[in-house]
C-alpha angles and dihedrals in degrees: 000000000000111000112215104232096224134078143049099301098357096288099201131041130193124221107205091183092069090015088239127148108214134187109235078198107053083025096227136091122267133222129240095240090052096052098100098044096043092055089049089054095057085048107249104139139209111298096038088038088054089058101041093053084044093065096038084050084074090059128096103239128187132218118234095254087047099059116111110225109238114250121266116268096030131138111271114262114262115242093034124104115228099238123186111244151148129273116194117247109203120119112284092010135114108159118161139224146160089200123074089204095059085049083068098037088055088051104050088048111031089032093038076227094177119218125352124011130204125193089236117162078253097061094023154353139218107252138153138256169203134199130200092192147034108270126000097341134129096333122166127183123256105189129044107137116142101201141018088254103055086053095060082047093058099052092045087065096045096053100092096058081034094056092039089054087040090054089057098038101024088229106192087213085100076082088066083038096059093037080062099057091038075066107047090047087054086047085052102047091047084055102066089038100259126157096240099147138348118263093261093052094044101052083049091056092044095045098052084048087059101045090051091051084053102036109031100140103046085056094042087056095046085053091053089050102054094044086077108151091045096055093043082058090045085048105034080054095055092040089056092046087047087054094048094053097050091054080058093058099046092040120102108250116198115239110283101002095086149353130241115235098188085073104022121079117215117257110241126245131234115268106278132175097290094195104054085048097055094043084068092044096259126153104236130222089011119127116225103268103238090247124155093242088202091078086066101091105243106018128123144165120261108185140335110244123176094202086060115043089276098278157051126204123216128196128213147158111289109223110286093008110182089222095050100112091218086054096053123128105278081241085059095043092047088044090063097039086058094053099053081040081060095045094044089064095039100058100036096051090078089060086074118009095098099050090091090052080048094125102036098061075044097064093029085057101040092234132136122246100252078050095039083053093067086079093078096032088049087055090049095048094045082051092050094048097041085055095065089062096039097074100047105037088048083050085055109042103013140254105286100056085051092062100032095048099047096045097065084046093046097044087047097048090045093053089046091059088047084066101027113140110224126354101277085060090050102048092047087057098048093054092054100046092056092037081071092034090072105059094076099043080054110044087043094082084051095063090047100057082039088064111026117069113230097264083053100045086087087064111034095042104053089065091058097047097041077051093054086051104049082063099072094027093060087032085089096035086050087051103043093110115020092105083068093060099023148315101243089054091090089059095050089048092059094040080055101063100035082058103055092037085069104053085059098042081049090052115035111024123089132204107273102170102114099206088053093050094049092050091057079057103045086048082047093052092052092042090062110027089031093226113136092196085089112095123142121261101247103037121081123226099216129105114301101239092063085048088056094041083057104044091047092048086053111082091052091052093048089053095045097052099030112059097185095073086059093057088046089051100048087053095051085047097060097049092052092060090049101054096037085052102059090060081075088030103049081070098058092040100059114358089051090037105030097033090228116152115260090257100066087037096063088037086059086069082081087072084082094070100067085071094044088048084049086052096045091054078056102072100085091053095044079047095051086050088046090050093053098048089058099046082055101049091044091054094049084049089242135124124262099254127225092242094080076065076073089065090095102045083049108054087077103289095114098041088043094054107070086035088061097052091046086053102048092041093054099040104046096098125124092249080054126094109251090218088069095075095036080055099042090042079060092052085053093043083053091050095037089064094027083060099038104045085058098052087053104032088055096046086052081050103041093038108019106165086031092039105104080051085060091038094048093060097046082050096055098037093051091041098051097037091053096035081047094056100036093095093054093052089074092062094045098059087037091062112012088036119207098293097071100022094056086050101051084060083045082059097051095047104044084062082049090055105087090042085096087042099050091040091049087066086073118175109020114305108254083247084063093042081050095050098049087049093049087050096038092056087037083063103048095056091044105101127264121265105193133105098278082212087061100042101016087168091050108115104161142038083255097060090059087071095051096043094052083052092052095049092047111039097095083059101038106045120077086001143116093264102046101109089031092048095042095036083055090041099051083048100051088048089045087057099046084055087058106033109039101033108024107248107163101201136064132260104280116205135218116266099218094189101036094078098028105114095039126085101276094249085060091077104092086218103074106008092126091252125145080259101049132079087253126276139255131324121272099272114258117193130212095037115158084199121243141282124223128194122232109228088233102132112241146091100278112018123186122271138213109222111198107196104234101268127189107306124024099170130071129294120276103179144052137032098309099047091109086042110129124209111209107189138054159005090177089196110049097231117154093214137055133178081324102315126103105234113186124238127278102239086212116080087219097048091249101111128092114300120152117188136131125268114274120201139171118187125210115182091184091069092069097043097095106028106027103039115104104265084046088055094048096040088060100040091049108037100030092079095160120075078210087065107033109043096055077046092056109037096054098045117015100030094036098048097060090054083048098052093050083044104162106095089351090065081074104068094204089057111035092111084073079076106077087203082072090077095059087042096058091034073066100044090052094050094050087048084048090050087052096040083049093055082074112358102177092064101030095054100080105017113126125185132192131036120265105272128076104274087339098287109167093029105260133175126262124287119252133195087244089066114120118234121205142200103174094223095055131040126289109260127186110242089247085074104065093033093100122056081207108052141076104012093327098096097159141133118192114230 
């Protein structure tokens, strides 16, 4: 719906699917004819009312006889009241009408029904319905359902055009959606017999279901209403956007730059498909208002395309923008850390509330103690699965629905285990109850890294985890004695405060997700300049079910290519299983030992609270650290880096904690004070958060907008690991006690205690940096080992390397070989490093996307620093860029062209200033980025040629192809070598060459750079990730013939081709296919 920007509360609104006016007021459409009057009844008088009708004049409106009917079965229209009325039923007939006067009147007249008529079922039925105008016109039913049941069916077919409206309004009526399914799974369970739910609990479920089928839209408008802060964001954006619009019109545009929309009327557009506009939130039939989108705050343009108009807007945060969520007031941002503080304990207290009232479900269920342990596994592993669909649910629909939606179904399922029957009843329950549980423990971390900037994110995120801890930690305090009122107690506590978790969470959180939020803009944008080029950075505006396809394979791609988030995981899993197994071992520690009764057993794990409340006091002081770090790092022009997320780990968590469980596993003996492991189980609890708070609080850092994806899968894999492994822990502190069985996790987690301290290393330690550079310039002084007939100009070992490039580039770019040659290049260079001049180390890469966003000198690679590989050229002004031709025979081959960047001379600082390249350039020009270069005297560019290194860097060049969402677009939706490798030669591959430009803007010479090796150690990793998506059919997959865009025509390349580098042995392509076969046994970090 258009809003019409006038009015105390924006009075009218315009429906461009059905081209209506209606008064939000008097809640019907209104004709054209009836404008004036209309106006003047609602007292807006003549010079208001003049401009108002000014600006309604540019709207298509339609005539009563000339409005399509909406189909059946589709939403309700918004702005139109649902009235009960009455629907003929004579044969052929379907008049309409809310009076029951005018039914007989219709009768008597349309069906010539002499003398008395009564509304009888024969004559007509109670519907309900819809009217466009005021009176008998134009009215169509809205409700002719016959059973509870066709009307979940209705809205089940409906779902796919619901969710798509609900991405781009955020309607809450998912939540009507989900009670239905929770329906149609009772009515299908009651249908094979099963013991689902007792009789009470079933007729609620089936009543409510039919109350939504009837009432839809009365729900659907409660829900609206208590969503309150959502909606006020959703408003307080279009009414910005409203405001903005109308300082457009009034402003003074010079002639030609802009047109004034306050006196110009749109054009209208052709007839197009109305339907399949206004499902994506178009405004139909409107023509694009010739409006300079750059007014609009925020938008830019992103390409210019033919195919689509010529361009596509995108809209964005302007710096500093109020409605920023990481710009929020500090009150805002705390607001919604308490609340995921709130739902972190609320959801984790069920893990471990019922382990106190262990063996009295046992007795009440018949099971035995390893089988009455599943209770609490099941949980885990219904946690860890649930997580999986958290992230990326919450990435594509935003944060709010998640929790809201998670914690009805949370709070049903939980009251449905607290009557189930028998144990099967009970355990199926519990898992789904915990399969929705987990969606806002998820997505919480999500919020957090959606409000706090990243300096921030050490203060505001603690809270939330300590939070997520003190769950499980009070869950057997809170339990303690619920065996002694009632089994089923522990149930209704935690139904309690889930449920009043999410009145709070209803009340008081806003939406935080950012795409989401510039999405509600950008819909904003096309609803009021009906121009449908305006779509938000991050949100695609594709289908919704490959949206989903791609945010649920997310979280699997993400662990497959970023190994951190696996050593993450594995420490998370093991304290996990730490902490889940001392609900079993807590038992054998100090009712076995001690001789306490079960009740104050399970009331001393609050002695793990004490080191959750020391490392809370921390906070300030991990903060100050953080604070530093970032004025350092702004000072130096650089990034805060993830690392300062270690401090936590470091501050002796991860040290203490295997110290504690030694601890706790060698002094609880009966000769032993009791108060040693209480104090020993605090010491863990210091070290549990400590260590936890870290792993989250580094992958927010290192993934942000992607974060609660990362954080998904760490939380499966440590939920269901641990869920997987709680009924064994019975049996191991059964027979290995706790002595030995405390030990063996000690073990595990004194190997896991340098993980914070080698991390912390981050890039590569300036020692490391040292030693590349000792060995890069070792091996340029070395002599050269290549046939001087081949390479006549060749003086040292390291021109080997960029000769065999120049001899082989037309068969090794845009070729069948190109990933095998370069992947077996990058590795013979990376062995002569080692082997001939002692480099410990391996070959590092360059990290494209890491230093994107930052000023180019900020990149510790190449910031001109003792420890870099030198910086940028000396600035030379008044550049018109270079050409460079492509080595494709022919008259006219294509050319690159690289735009002049921010250096264009040589370099002047850094190890490598006095660095001389011998060979090239392979094409004789005499300048180059704004430096004469002399001519090869070779006609190949391998003669003798000595001259500095010349670059001339561009960071603009990397900013579509090489950031971070481009990277992951093209791993995960380029499937087909055929497909990817062209992609990313000629963009990925071929911009970073571009942005260095110098020597590397000829493409025969660019190994003369030694920044060529980092670029292609890249370009090897990205090609690995994509191999590693399917790596059974990708291995060995080659695409392309063996000349250079197959010019000359050549034949297809085969694994059996031999590839060759004139100073090494021939090898077959096969050969160098795999990074972990035939002497390449490597994993990139």
């Amino acid at each position: 719906m258009v809003v019409i920007p006038f009015g105390a509360g924006d009075l009218l609104e315009y429906n461009p699917k059905y081209r209506l006016l209606i008064c939000r007021e008097c809640q019907y459409a209104i004709q054209k004819n009836a404008l004036e009057s209309h106006l003047l009844r609602h007292k807006i008088y003549r010079g208001d009312r003049q401009r108002l009708l000014s600006y309604i004049a540019q709207l298509d409106l339609l005539e009563p006889h000339s409005v399509a009917l909406p189909a059946p079965g589709s939403l309700p229209v918004d702005g139109l009241p649902i009235l009960s009325g009455y629907c003929c039923t004579a044969a052929g007939c379907r008049h309409l009408t809310a009076s029951s006067k005018r039914m007989k009147r219709h009768w008597s007249g349309a069906h010539s029904l002499k003398g008395s008529v009564t509304l009888l079922p024969s004559f007509a039925r109670p519907v309900k319905l819809q009217t466009f105008f005021r009176g008998t016109k134009v009215s169509f039913a809205r409700d002719e359902v016959g059973s509870a049941w066709q009307g979940v069916a209705t809205w089940l077919a409906n779902l796919p055009d619901y969710f798509n409206q609900m991405i781009l309004r955020y309607h809450p009526a998912a939540l009507v959606v989900l009670a239905h399914w929770a329906a149609v799974l009772v009515k299908r369970a009651e249908r094979v017999g099963c013991w689902f739910l007792k009789d009470s609990a079933k007729i609620i479920v089936l009543e409510v279901a039919r109350y939504l089928s009837a009432n839809g839209r009365a729900v659907l408008g409660m829900a609206e209403s208590l969503m309150a802060i959502s909606l006020l964001q959703y408003r307080r954006l279009r009414r910005e956007v409203q405001d903005h619009i109308l300082r457009t019109q009034q402003a003074k545009r010079p002639t030609g730059s802009c047109t004034d929309l306050s006196t110009s009327k749109l054009e209208t557009a052709p007839q197009t498909d109305v339907e399949e506009q206004s499902e994506l939130g178009l405004i139909a039939e409107k023509a694009k208002p010739s409006v300079d989108h750059t007014l609009f705050p925020g938008v830019k343009v992103l390409h210019i395309d033919e195919s689509k108009d010529g361009v596509l807007f995108v809209v964005n945060w302007t710096e500093q923008d109020p409605n920023d969520p990481q710009h929020w007031p500090l009150a805002r941002k705390w607001m919604a850390t308490v609340t995921c503080c709130m739902i972190g304990i609320a959801m984790t207290l069920p893990t471990s509330v019922e382990a106190p009232s262990q063996n009295a479900f046992n007795t009440y269920y018949s099971v035995d103690p390893t089988t009455g342990s599943m209770t609490t596994g099941i949980f885990l592993i219904g946690i860890g699965v649930g997580s999986l669909f958290a992230g990326p649910f919450s990435e594509t629909f935003g944060r709010n629905l998640i929790y809201f939606g998670a914690l009805v179904l949370s709070m049903l399922f939980i009251m449905a285990k607290a009557l189930a029957p028998n144990y099967g009843a009970a355990i199926a329950f519990r898992f789904l109850c915990a399969l929705f549980a987990a969606a806002p423990m998820t997505v919480a971390g999500g919020t957090i890294g959606d409000v706090w900037q990243p300096h921030q994110i050490p203060f505001g995120l603690p809270f939330a985890t300590f939070c997520a801890y003190t769950g499980p930690i009070l869950g057997p305090v809170v339990g303690a004695y619920t065996p002694k009122i009632g089994l089923a107690w522990a149930d209704w506590i935690s139904m309690l405060l889930m449920g009043a978790t999410f009145i709070f969470v209803l009340v008081a959180q806003p939406e935080t997700y950012s795409p989401l939020l510039l999405e509600w803009r950008a819909k904003h944008l096309r609803d009021l300049t009906g121009d449908s080029r305006y779509h938000a950075e991050h949100t695609s505006v594709g289908s919704l079910g490959p949206r989903l396809l791609t945010n649920l394979y997310r979280p699997f791609v993400m662990t497959w290519t970023e190994p951190i988030i696996l050593v993450f995981t594995f420490y998370l899993v093991l304290l996990y299983f730490v902490l889940f197994t001392f609900l079993s071992g807590y038992e054998a520690i100090f009712t076995q030992t001690y001789g306490i009764s079960l009740s104050l057993t399970y009331i001393i794990w609050v002695a793990m609270l004490p080191g959750v409340f020391i490392a809370m006091a921390m906070i300030p002081y991990i903060y100050s650290l953080t604070k530093k770090s970032a004025a350092r790092s702004m000072a130096e022009g650089k990034q805060l880096q993830p690392e300062v997320s270690l401090y936590w780990a470091m501050a002796g968590a991860s040290i203490l904690l295997p110290i504690s469980l030694f601890w706790m596993a060698w002094t609880c003996y009966p000769s032993t004070s009791i108060w040693s492991p209480i104090i020993a189980s605090s010491v863990f609890g210091y070290s549990l958060v400590c260590i936890f708070t870290t792993s989250y609080q580094y992958i927010i850092f290192v993934y942000m907008q992607y974060a609660a994806s990362a954080l998904g899968f760490m939380t499966f894999t440590r939920y269901t690991i641990s869920g997987a492994l709680t009924p064994a822990s019975v049996k191991m502190y059964n027979n290995l006690h706790p002595h030995w069985s405390l030990t063996i996790v000690a073990i595990l987690a004194t190997f896991m205690a340098p993980v914070p301290f080698v991390l912390y290393r981050g890039d590569l330690d300036n020692q490391t940096r040292l030693e590349y550079i000792r060995a890069l310039k070792c091996l340029h002084k070395l002599p050269s080992q290549i046939d001087p007939a081949l390479a006549p100009g060749a003086r040292s070992r390291y021109d080997d390397f960029q000769a065999a490039h120049i001899i082989n580039t037309p068969l090794i770019h845009a070729t069948g070989l190109f990933f095998a040659w370069h992947r077996w290049f990058v590795h013979l260079f990376e062995t002569a490093l080692r082997e001939e001049c002692g480099y410990p180390g391996y070959q590092p890469y360059w990290d494209w996307a890491k230093y994107l966003d930052l000023p180019t000198e900020s990149n510790p690679l190449y910031d001109g620093s003792a420890t870099s590989l030198s910086g940028n050229g000396k600035y030379i002004p008044d550049r018109n860029g270079t050409l460079q031709p492509f080595p494709i025979p022919g008259p006219n081959p294509p050319a690159i062209y690289t735009p002049p960047g921010t250096g264009g001379g040589y370099i002047y600082q850094g190890p490598l200033v006095n660095w001389t390249m011998h060979l090239g350039p392979y094409y004789n020009q005499t300048v180059q980025n704004g430096i004469r270069v002399n001519p090869n005297p070779g006609p190949d560019g391998l003669g003798y040629n000595p001259r500095p290194i010349i670059r001339d860097f561009n960071n603009s060049l990397l900013q579509e192809y090489n950031s971070y969402p481009a990277l992951t677009s093209m791993i995960t939706n380029l499937t087909s070598i055929h497909d990817f490798q062209p992609f990313f030669f000629q963009h990925a591959h071929l911009e970073p060459h571009s942005f260095i430009s110098g020597v590397d803007n000829d493409l025969f010479t660019s190994p003369g750079d030694p920044l060529f090796w980092f670029h292609h150690a890249q370009v090897d990793r990205i090609y690995s990730i994509w191999q590693a998506q399917d790596f059974s059919s990708r291995e060995y997959a080659l695409n392309g013939t063996l000349t250079l865009t197959n010019a000359p025509p050549s034949r297809n390349a085969t694994l059996d081709d031999m590839i060759s580098y004139e100073f090494s042995p021939d090898i077959p392509t096969k050969m160098a296919m795999s990074p972990t076969k035939n002497g390449m046994c490597y994993i990139y970090e």
